[in-house]
TORBANU-744323 format. One line per field, with one value per residue (C-alpha): residue in one letter; y, z, x. Coordinates in Angstrom, 1 decimal. Each point is the difference from the previous one (the first is absolute). Last residue first. Layout:
<pts>
r = (A,...) .
north = (Y,...) .
up = (Z,...) .
east = (X,...) .
</pts>
This chain:
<pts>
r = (X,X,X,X,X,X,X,X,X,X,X,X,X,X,X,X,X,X,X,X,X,X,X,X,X,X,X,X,X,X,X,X,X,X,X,X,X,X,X,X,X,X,X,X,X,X,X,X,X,X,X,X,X,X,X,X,X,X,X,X,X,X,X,X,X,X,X,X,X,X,X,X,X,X,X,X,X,X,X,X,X,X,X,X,X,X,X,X,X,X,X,X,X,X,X,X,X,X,X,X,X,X,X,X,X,X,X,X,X,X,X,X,X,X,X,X,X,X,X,X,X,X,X,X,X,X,X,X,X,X,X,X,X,X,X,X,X,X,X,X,X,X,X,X,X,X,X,X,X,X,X,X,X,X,X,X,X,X,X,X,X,X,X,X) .
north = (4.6,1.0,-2.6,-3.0,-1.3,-2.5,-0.9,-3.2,-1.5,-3.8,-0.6,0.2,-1.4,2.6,3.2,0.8,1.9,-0.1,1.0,-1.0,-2.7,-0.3,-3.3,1.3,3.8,2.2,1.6,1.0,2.2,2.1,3.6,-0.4,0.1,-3.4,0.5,-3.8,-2.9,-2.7,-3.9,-1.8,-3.3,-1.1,-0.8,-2.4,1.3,2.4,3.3,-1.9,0.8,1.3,-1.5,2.6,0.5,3.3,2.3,3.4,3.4,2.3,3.2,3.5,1.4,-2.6,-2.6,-2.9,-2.2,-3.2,-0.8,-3.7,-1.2,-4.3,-1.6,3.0,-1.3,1.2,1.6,0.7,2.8,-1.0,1.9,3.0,3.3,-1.7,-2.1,2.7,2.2,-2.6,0.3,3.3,0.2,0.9,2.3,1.7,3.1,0.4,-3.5,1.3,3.6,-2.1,-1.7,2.8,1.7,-3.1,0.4,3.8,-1.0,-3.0,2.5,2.6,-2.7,-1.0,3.3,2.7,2.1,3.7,3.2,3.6,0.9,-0.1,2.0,1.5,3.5,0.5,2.0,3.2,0.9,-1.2,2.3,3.2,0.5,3.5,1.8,-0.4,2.2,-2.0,-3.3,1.8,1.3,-3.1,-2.1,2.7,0.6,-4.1,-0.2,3.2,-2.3,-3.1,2.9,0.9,-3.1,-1.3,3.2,-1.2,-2.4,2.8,2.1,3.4,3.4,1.0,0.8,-2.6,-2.2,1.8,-0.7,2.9) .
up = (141.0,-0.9,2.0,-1.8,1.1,-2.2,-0.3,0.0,-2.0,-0.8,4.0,0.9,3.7,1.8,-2.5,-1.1,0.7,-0.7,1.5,-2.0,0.7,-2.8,-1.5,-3.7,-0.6,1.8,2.0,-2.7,-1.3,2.7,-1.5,-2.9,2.2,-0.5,-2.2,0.7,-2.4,2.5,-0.2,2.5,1.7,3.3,3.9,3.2,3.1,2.4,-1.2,-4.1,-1.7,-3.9,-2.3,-2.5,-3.6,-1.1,-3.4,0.1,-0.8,1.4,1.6,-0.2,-0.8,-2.4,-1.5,-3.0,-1.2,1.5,2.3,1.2,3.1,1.2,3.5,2.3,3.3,1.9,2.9,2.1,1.1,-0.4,-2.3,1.2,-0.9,-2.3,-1.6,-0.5,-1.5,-2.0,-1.6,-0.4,-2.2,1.2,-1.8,-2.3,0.9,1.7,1.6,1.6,1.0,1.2,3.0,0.9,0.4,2.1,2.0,0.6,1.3,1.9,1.7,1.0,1.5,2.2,1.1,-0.5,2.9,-0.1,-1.2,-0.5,3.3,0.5,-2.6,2.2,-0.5,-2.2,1.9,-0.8,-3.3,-1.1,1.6,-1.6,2.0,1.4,-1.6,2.3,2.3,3.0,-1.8,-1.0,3.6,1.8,-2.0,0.3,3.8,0.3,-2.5,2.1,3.5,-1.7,-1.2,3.6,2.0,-2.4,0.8,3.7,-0.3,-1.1,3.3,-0.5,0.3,-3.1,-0.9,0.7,-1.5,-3.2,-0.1,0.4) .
east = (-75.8,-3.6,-2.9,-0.3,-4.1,-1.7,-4.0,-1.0,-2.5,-2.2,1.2,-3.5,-0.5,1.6,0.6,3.4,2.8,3.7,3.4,3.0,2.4,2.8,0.9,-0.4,0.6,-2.7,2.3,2.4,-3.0,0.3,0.8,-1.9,-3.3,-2.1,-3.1,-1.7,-1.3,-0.7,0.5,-1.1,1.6,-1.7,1.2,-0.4,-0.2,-2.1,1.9,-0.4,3.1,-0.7,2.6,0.4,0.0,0.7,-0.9,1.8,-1.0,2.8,-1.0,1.5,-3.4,-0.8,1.7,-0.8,2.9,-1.6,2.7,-0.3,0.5,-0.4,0.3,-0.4,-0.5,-3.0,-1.0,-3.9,-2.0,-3.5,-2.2,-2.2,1.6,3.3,-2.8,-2.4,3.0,1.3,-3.9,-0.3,3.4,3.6,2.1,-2.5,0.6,-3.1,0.3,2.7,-1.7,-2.9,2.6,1.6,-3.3,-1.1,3.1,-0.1,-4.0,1.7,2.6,-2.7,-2.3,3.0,0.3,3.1,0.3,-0.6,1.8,-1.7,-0.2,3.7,0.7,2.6,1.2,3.4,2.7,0.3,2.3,3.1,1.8,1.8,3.2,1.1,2.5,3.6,0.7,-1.2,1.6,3.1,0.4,0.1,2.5,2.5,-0.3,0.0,3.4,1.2,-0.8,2.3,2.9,0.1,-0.1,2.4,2.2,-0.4,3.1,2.2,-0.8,-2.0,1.1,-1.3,3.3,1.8,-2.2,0.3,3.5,2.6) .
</pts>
């Protein structure tokens, strides 16, 4: 005699069975089961805490940005005054010479440029400038850097090679 048989119950219901068995199975391990440790209550909003970033916050990060450089000796007072106040302008390297010296994963390198004037026209200058390790290949001759100088005094420029 087959199971069916005996339970009294067609052949094509046995699916029905076994499927209601898996449920019946299923069901009573997770009420007998231990009960689950949880993480924990939700975390409560700090809301109150939290506010916009200003512009006057971002230039005080900037400005202490700007002093830790110099600090480390990356950048010196006086790129600084022309990076702050200069006019924004880009050259063409035409000349790069390592000078051996590094600091803080900087490269010392001697550059001559060809500084493009924004209203027309341009200037050589030749600037001693800590240029991270990382980007030296875009200092090589024929590269465009950004530079900076001051309107009407084209004596310095200042040179800006962000990290590769």
């Amino acid at each position: 005699m087959s199971p069916a048989l005996l339970l009294g119950f067609a052949a094509d219901q046995l699916v029905n069975v076994v499927f209601f068995c898996f449920l019946l199975a299923g069901t009573t391990a997770t009420l007998l089961a231990p009960a689950r440790v949880s993480a924990g209550p939700a975390p409560e909003s700090d809301e109150g805490a939290e506010r916009l970033v200003t512009a006057a916050d971002m230039l005080v990060v900037r400005a202490e940005f700007e002093q830790m450089l110099v600090r480390k000796g990356l950048l010196t007072g006086d790129q600084l005054d022309l990076i702050r106040n200069g006019t924004k302008s880009h050259a063409v390297v035409t000349g790069m010479r390592t000078t051996g010296a590094s600091r803080e994963d900087h490269r010392e390198v001697v550059l001559d440029v060809m500084v493009r004037k924004p209203g027309g026209g341009q200037f050589p200058a030749h600037e001693t400038a800590l240029i991270p390790a990382s980007s030296l290949a875009k200092v090589s001759p024929g590269s465009i850097i950004d530079t900076y100088y001051l309107a009407g005094d084209e004596s310095a420029v200042a040179v800006c090679v962000p990290p590769s």
